[in-house]
N, C-alpha and C positions, 0 to 999 in steps of 0.2 A: 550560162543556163540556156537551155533548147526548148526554147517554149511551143507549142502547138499553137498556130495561129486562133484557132477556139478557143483556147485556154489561156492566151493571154489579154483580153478583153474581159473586163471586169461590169456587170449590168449592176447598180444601183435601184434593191429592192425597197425605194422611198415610200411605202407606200402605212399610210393606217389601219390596212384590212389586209387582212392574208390571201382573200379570194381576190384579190387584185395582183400579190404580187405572185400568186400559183397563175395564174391566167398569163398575164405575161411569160414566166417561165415551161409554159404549156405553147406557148403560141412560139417561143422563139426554137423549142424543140431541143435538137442537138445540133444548131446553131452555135450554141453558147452556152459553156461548161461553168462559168464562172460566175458568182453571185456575191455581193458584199448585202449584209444584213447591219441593218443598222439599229442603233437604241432602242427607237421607237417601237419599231413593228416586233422588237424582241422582246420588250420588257412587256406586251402586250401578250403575243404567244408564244413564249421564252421556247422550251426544244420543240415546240411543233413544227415552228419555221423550220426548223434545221430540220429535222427527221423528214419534213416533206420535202426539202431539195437533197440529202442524199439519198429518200426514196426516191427522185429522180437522177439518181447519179449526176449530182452537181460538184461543184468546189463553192467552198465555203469561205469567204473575206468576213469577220465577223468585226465589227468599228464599234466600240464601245465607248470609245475616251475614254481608258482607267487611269486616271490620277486620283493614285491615293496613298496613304503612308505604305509604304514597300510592302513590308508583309501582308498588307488587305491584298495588295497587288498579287503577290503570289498565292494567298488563300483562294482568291476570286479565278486566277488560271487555272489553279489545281479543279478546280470545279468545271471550268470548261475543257480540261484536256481530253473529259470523258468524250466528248461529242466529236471528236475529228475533224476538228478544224482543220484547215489549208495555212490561215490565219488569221492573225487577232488584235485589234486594236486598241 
């Protein structure tokens, strides 16, 4: 795999407020294609987050921890396949 050195650095949107972690991803530009969303800020503002970094032409790491009996596992993808993810955890 031929990664673009932008694209394969991954920033860590840790953050509790969305206007923090859009500020950051405004400040580092086209710096840095890559973003991983985590639990927190997702289950806060579930597709906002997303729609506002691929309104930024971002890549999406989306880290969930899903363990759960198989099938929740796949009912719960099927519901994020919509969003385009890069990937999912």
């Amino acid at each position: 795999m031929n990664l673009n050195p932008k694209e394969s650095l991954i920033i860590s949107l840790d953050f509790s407020e969305i206007v923090d972690a859009l500020s950051l991803v405004d400040l580092l530009k086209d710096d840095v294609k890559f973003y991983k969303v985590g639990l927190q800020i997702f289950l806060e503002y579930n597709k906002k987050i997303l729609s506002e970094l691929k309104k930024r032409d971002k890549k999406i790491f989306l880290v969930l921890k899903l363990n759960d009996i198989p099938n929740t596992v796949v009912s719960a993808m099927r519901v994020l396949s919509k969003y385009s993810l890069e990937m999912v955890n």
